[in-house]
C-alpha positions as CSV (number, residue, x, y, z in Angstrom):
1,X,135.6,41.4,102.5
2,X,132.5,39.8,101.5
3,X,134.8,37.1,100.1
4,X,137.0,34.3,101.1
5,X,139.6,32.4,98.5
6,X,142.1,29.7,98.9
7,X,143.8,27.1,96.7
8,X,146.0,24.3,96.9
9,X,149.1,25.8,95.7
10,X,148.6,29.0,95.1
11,X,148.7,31.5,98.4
12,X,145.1,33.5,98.8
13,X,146.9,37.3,97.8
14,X,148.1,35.9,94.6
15,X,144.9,34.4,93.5
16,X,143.4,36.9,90.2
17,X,140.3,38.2,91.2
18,X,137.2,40.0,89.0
19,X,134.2,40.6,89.9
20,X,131.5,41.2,87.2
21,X,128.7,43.5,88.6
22,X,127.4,45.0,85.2
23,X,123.6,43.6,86.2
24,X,123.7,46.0,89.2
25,X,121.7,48.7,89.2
26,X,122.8,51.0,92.5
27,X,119.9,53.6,92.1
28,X,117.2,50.9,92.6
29,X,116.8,48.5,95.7
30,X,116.7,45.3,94.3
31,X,118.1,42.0,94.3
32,X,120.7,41.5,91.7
33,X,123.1,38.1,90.3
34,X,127.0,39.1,90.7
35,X,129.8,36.8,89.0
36,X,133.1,36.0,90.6
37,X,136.2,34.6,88.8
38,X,139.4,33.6,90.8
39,X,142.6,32.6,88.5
40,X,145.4,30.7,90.3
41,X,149.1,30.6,89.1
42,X,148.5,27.7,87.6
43,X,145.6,29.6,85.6
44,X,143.0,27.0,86.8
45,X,140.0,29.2,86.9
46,X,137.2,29.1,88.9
47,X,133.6,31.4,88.3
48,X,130.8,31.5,91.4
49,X,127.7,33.6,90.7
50,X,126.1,35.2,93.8
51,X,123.3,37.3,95.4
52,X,123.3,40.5,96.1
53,X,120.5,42.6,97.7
54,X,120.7,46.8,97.3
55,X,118.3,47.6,100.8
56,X,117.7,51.7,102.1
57,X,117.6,52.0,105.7
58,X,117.8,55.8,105.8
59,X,114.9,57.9,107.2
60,X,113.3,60.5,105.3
61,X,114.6,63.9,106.8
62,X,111.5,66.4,108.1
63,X,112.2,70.2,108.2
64,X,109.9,73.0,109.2
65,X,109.5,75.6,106.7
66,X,109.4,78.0,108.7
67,X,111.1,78.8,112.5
68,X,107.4,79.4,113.8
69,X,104.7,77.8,112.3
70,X,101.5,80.4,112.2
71,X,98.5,79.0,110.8
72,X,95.4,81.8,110.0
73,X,92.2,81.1,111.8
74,X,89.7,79.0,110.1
75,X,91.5,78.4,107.0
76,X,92.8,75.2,105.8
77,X,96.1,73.4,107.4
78,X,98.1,71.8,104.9
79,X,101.2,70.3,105.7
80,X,102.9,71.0,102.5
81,X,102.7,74.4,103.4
82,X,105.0,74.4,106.4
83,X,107.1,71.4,105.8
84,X,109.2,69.6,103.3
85,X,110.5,65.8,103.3
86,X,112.8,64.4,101.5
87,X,114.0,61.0,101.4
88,X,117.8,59.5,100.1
89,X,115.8,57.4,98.1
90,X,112.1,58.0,97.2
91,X,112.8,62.1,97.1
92,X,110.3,64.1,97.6
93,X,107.8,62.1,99.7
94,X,106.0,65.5,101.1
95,X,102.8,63.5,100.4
96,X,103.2,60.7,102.4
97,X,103.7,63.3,105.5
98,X,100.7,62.9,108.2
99,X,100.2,64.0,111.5
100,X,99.1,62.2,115.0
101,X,95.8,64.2,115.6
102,X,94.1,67.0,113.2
103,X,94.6,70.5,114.1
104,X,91.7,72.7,114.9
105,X,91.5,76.2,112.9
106,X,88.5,77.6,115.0
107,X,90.0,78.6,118.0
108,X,93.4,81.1,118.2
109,X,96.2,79.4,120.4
110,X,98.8,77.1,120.3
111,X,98.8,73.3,119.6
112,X,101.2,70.5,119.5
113,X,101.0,68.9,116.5
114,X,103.6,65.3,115.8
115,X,104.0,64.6,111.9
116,X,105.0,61.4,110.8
117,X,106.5,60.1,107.6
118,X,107.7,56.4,106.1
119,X,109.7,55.8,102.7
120,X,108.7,53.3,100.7
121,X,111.3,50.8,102.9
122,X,109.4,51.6,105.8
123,X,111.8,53.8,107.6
124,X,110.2,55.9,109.9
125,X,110.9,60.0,110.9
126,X,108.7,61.9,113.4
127,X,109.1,65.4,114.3
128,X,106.8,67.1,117.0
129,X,106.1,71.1,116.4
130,X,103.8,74.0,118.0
131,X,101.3,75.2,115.9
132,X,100.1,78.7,116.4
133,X,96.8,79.5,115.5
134,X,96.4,83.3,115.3
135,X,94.1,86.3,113.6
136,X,96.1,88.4,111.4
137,X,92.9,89.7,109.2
138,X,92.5,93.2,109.6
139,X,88.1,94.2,110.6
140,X,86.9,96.4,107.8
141,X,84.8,99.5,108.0
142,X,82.1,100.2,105.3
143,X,81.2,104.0,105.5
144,X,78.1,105.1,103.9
145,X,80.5,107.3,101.6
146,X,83.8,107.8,100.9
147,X,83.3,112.0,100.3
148,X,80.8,113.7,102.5
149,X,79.0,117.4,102.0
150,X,78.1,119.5,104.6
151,X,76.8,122.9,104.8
152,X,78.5,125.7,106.8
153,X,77.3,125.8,110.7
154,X,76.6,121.9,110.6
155,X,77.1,120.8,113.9
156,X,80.4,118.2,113.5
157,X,79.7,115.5,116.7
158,X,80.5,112.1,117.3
159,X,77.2,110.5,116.5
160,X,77.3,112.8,113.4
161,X,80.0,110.7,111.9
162,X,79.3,107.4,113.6
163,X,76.0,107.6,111.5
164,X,78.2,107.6,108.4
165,X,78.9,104.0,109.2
166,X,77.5,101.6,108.0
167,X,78.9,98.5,108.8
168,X,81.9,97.3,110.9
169,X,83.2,93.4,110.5
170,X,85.6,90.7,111.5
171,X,86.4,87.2,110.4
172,X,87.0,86.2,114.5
173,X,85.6,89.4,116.8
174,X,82.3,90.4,117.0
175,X,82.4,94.6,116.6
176,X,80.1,97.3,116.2
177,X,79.9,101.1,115.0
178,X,80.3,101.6,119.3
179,X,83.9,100.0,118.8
180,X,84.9,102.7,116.0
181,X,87.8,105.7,117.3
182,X,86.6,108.6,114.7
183,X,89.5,112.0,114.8
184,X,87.8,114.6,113.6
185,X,89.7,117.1,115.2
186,X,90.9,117.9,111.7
187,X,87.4,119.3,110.7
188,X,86.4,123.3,111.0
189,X,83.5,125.0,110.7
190,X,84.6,126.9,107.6
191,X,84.5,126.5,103.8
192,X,86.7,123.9,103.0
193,X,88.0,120.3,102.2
194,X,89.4,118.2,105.9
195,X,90.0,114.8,106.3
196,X,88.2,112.4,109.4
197,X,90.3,109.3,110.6
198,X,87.7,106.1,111.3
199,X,89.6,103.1,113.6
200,X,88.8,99.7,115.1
201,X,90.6,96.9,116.3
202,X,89.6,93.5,117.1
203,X,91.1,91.3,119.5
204,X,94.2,90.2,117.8
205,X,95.3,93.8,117.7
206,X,94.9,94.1,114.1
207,X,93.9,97.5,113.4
208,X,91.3,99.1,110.4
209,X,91.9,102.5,109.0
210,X,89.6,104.2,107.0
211,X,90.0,107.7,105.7
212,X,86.7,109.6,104.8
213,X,87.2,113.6,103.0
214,X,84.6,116.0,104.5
215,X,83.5,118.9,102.0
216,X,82.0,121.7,103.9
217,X,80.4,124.3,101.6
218,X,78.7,127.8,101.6
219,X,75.6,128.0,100.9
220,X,75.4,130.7,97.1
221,X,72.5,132.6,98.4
222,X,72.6,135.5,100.4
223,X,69.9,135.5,103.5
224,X,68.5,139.0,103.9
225,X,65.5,141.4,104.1
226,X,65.4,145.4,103.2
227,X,63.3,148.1,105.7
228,X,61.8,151.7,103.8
229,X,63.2,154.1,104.9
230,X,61.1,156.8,105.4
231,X,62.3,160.1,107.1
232,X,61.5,164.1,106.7
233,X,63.4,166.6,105.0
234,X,67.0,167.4,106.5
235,X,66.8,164.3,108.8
236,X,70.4,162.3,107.5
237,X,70.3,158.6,107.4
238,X,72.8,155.5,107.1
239,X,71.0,153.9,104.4
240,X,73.1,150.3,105.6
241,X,71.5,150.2,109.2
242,X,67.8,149.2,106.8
243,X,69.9,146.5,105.3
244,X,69.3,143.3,108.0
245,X,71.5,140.1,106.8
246,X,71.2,136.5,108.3
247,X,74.4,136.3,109.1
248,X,76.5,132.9,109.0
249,X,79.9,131.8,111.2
250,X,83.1,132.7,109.5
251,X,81.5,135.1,106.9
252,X,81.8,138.4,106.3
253,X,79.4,140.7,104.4
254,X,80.0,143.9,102.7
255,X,76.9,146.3,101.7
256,X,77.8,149.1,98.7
257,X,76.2,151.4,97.4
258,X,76.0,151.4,93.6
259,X,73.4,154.3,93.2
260,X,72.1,156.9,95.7
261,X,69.7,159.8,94.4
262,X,67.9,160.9,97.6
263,X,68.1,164.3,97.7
264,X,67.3,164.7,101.8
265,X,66.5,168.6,101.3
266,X,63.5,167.7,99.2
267,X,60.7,165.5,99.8
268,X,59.4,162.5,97.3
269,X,60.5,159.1,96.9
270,X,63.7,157.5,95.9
271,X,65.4,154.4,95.6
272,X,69.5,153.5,96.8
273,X,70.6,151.0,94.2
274,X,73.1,148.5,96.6
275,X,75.2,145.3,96.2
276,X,75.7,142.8,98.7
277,X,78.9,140.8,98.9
278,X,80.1,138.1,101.2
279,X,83.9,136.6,101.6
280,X,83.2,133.8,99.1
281,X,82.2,136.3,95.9
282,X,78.6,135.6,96.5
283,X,77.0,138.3,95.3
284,X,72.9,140.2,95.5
285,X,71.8,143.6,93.8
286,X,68.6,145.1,95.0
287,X,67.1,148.4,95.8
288,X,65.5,150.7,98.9
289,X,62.6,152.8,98.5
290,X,63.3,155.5,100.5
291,X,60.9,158.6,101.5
292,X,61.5,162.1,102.8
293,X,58.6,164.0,103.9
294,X,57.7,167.4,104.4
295,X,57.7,168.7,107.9
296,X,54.7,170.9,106.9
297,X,52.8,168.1,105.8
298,X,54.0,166.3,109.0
299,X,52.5,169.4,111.6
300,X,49.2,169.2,109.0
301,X,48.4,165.7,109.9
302,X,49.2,166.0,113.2
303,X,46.7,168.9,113.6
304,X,44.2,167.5,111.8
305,X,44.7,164.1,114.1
306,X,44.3,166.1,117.2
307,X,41.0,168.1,116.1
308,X,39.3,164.3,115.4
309,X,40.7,163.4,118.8
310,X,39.1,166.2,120.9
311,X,36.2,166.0,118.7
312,X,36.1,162.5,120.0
313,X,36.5,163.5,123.3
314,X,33.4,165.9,122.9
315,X,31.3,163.8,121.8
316,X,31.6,161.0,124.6
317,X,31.5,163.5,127.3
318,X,27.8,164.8,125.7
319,X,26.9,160.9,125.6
320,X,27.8,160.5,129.0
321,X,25.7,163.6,130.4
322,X,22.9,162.9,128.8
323,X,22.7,159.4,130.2
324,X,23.0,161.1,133.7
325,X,20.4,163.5,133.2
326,X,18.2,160.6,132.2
327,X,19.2,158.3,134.7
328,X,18.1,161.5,137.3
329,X,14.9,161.8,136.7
């Protein structure tokens, strides 16, 4: 078709035609010499040599990546990231892709964005996209630790565990320790390990959890003081009611006897050997003096206390007369 040939004698479709194209190279655009040879019946031949010019009009070919294009806020936008670009010709021309306007990373939302790509023959492809911008970094809570003691009868509040925060941050909303959810519903008032739930979201919905172990302990020591007993002979005592514990929530205490001597029938002194337990094996020995009087010793002193008292009385009545008798005259 490029071709036309004719001859004198010999009709055009019985002419010999060959075309020699071995200097063509049909990967690379170019300009290239071609050789043409028509042979009549006759056998007269005749040889042209001609131009030819390999040219790419094709466009490069832009796809997206991805179906929606969601770029992080404030990091870096590049294009290579989200699109490819090939070309029938130069291949991969990813590189050569720009775009009509930069795109903004500070501020969540959407943007149209047009990219725009030539080959190396100057064919042109656009393709015009929305760009989301969006948050999808979760805040992060620091607590002051990650395993927290606490003695029995500590009072468990909010403030109590929004102190063990320390510090509450986002890459795009400003938060503070007032914008934490703590559960602690978890956490009793009893010897034991429970778990406390710390929450905050920002304003892209993207939610912190943090996880914090609460320890709650009792304390070894027994709080307690002992009273003397002291009571006269044949009086009966319960030797437990002299035993006065500071008790705690949740605990239970047990008093024993390990040694009793007192002989009630006789007085002198004596001591109760005991043993103190509570529910979590903690465990005191100690002893109570314990005295029994005799009742005759008892009516002794209270004679002799009630002869100094009206001996008392005496005497200030005699003081007082003899100031009136004085004052008389």
């Amino acid at each position: 078709k490029l071709f036309v040939f004719s001859d004198n004698v010999t009709q055009a479709n019985k002419i010999a035609i060959t075309i020699d194209s071995s200097k063509v190279n049909n990967q690379v655009i170019g300009e290239y010499e071609i050789y043409v040879t028509a042979v009549d019946e006759e056998k007269n031949i005749s040889t042209e040599e001609f131009k030819i010019k390999l040219i790419d009009n094709i466009s490069p070919v832009i796809n997206k990546k991805f179906e929606t294009i969601n770029v992080e806020y404030k990091s870096r936008f590049n294009l290579s990231d989200y699109f490819t670009c090939v070309d029938n010709y130069d291949g991969n021309i990813i590189s050569k892709l720009t775009t009509s306007k930069d795109i903004s990373t500070s501020f969540l939302g959407k943007q149209t964005l047009e990219v725009v790509v030539k080959d190396s023959s100057e064919n042109r492809s656009t393709l015009t996209v929305e760009v989301n911008i969006i948050d999808s970094v979760v805040p992060q809570i620091t607590l002051t630790k990650s395993v927290v003691e606490a003695n029995l009868n500590t009072e468990f509040t909010e403030i109590y565990f929004k102190n063990l925060v320390s510090n509450v941050s986002d890459n795009e909303t400003i938060l503070t320790k007032d914008d934490v959810i703590i559960d602690y519903s978890k956490v009793r008032n009893a010897k034991g390990i429970y778990e406390v739930y710390y929450s905050v979201t920002d304003n892209s919905g993207n939610i912190a959890r943090v996880t914090q172990s609460v320890k709650v302990n009792v304390s070894n020591t027994i709080n307690y003081n002992i009273e003397d007993i002291v009571i006269n002979v044949g009086e009966t005592f319960n030797y437990k009611d002299y035993v006065h514990i500071t008790k705690q929530d949740e605990i239970t205490y047990y008093i024993v006897s390990t040694k009793n001597n007192v002989d009630i029938n006789k007085s002198g002194n004596y001591t109760i050997e005991i043993s103190i337990y509570d529910t979590y094996n903690n465990k005191i020995d100690d002893i109570i003096n314990v005295k029994v009087n005799d009742k005759k010793e008892n009516i002794i002193s209270k004679v002799n206390l009630n002869i100094k008292d009206a001996l008392i009385i005496i005497l200030g009545i005699a003081v007082i007369g003899i100031f009136l008798y004085y004052k008389r005259k």
